[in-house]
N, C-alpha and C positions, 0 to 999 in steps of 0.2 A: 201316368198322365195326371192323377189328381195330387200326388205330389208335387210334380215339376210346377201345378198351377197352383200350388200354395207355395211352392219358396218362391215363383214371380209375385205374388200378390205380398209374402212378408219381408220383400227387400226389396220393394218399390217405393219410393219416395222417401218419407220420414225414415221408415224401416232400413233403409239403405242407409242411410248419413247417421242411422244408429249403429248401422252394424261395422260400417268402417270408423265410427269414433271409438268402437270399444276393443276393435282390432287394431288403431295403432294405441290406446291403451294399453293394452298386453304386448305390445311390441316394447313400448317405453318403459313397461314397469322394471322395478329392481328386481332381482333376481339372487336374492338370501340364499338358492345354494351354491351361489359361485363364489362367497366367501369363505376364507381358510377357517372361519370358528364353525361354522354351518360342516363345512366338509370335513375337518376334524371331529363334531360329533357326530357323523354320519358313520366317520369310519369305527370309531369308538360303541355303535351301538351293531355294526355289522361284527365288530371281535365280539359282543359280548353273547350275541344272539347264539353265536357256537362253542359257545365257553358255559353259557346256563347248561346247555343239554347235560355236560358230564356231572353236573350237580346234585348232589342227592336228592331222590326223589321228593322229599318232605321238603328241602327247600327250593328244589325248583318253582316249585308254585308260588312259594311265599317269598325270598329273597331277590330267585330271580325274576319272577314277575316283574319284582318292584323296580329290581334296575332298568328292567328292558322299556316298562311304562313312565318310567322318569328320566330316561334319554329323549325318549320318542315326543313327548313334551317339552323336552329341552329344546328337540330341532324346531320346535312347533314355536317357541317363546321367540329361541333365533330369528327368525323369521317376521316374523309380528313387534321387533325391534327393528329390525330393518329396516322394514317396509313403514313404519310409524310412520307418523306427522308429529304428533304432540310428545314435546319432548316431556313433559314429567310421565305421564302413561311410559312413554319407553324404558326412564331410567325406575319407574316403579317392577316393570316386566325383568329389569336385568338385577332387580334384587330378587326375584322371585327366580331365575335363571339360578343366581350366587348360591341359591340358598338348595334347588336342585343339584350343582354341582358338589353340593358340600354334602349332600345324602349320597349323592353316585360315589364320590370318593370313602365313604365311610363303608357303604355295603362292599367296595370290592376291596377294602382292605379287612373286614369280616371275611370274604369269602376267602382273602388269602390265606390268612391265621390258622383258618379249619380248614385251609387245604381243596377247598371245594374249586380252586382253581389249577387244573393241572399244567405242571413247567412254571418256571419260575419265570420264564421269558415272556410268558404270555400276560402275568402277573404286572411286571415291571414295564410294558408293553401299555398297558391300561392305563397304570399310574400315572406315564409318562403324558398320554394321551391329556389324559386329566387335568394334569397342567400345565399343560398349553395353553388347553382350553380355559382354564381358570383364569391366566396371565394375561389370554388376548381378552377376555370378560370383564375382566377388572379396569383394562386399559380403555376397551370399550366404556365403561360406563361414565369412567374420568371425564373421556372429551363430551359425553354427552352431560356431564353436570357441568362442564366449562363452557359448552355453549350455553344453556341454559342461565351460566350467567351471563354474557354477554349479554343474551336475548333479554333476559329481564334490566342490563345495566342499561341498552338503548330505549328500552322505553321511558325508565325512571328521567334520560336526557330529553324526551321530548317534549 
């Protein structure tokens, strides 16, 4: 009872036309994991996450941490590009992304070297992940430095 007469009293009036503007908000927003770079490091941090366990002890904690914690960021920047408004912040996020992806590919070609990665498939599997991901990144950030001129070439017209 004293529930049911606090959600009537917190979606009555104001509280109602807040609550359906921010429910079709979430309705309209973007949605960063239905894109193929989003889902590509989704799947790239689900291999990696059962690829650390076979790691040796001493580096699990230290190398594989490090990959598993700068994927998981990586989806996080994915996202927060996406979803941006202001394009230099975005294309600022997608060199901080570039720069992420150039440490993920460097640790799991360490981890390949010393073997700390078992099967070669799994290895070449990652790589391959990698740059994908790197080629849809790069492509990504082109058209957002070519709109960005645009955007600044129509204002310099007005």
């Amino acid at each position: 009872l004293v529930i049911s007469s606090f959600l009537s009293h917190a979606f009555n009036g104001v509280g109602e036309a807040s609550y359906h503007q921010e429910r079709y908000s979430v309705m309209t927003a973007k949605i960063a994991s239905k894109t193929r770079v989003y889902r590509d490091m989704k799947k790239f941090l689900n291999e990696v996450i059962y690829i650390i366990k076979d790691f040796p002890k001493e580096q699990r904690y230290v190398v594989g941490d490090r990959i598993e914690s700068t994927a998981i960021d990586s989806l996080h920047i994915i996202a927060r590009v996406y979803m941006g408004k202001d394009l230099n912040m975005r294309i600022a996020d997608m060199v901080e992304l570039q720069s992420n992806l150039e440490l993920l590919n460097t640790l799991i070609e360490i981890a390949g070297e010393h073997q700390w990665i078992k099967g070669r498939g799994k290895l070449a599997n990652l790589l391959l992940l990698m740059d994908s991901i790197g080629r849809q990144s790069t492509a990504w950030k082109g058209s957002l430095i070519e709109a960005l001129k645009r955007s600044e070439s129509e204002r310099s017209q007005c």
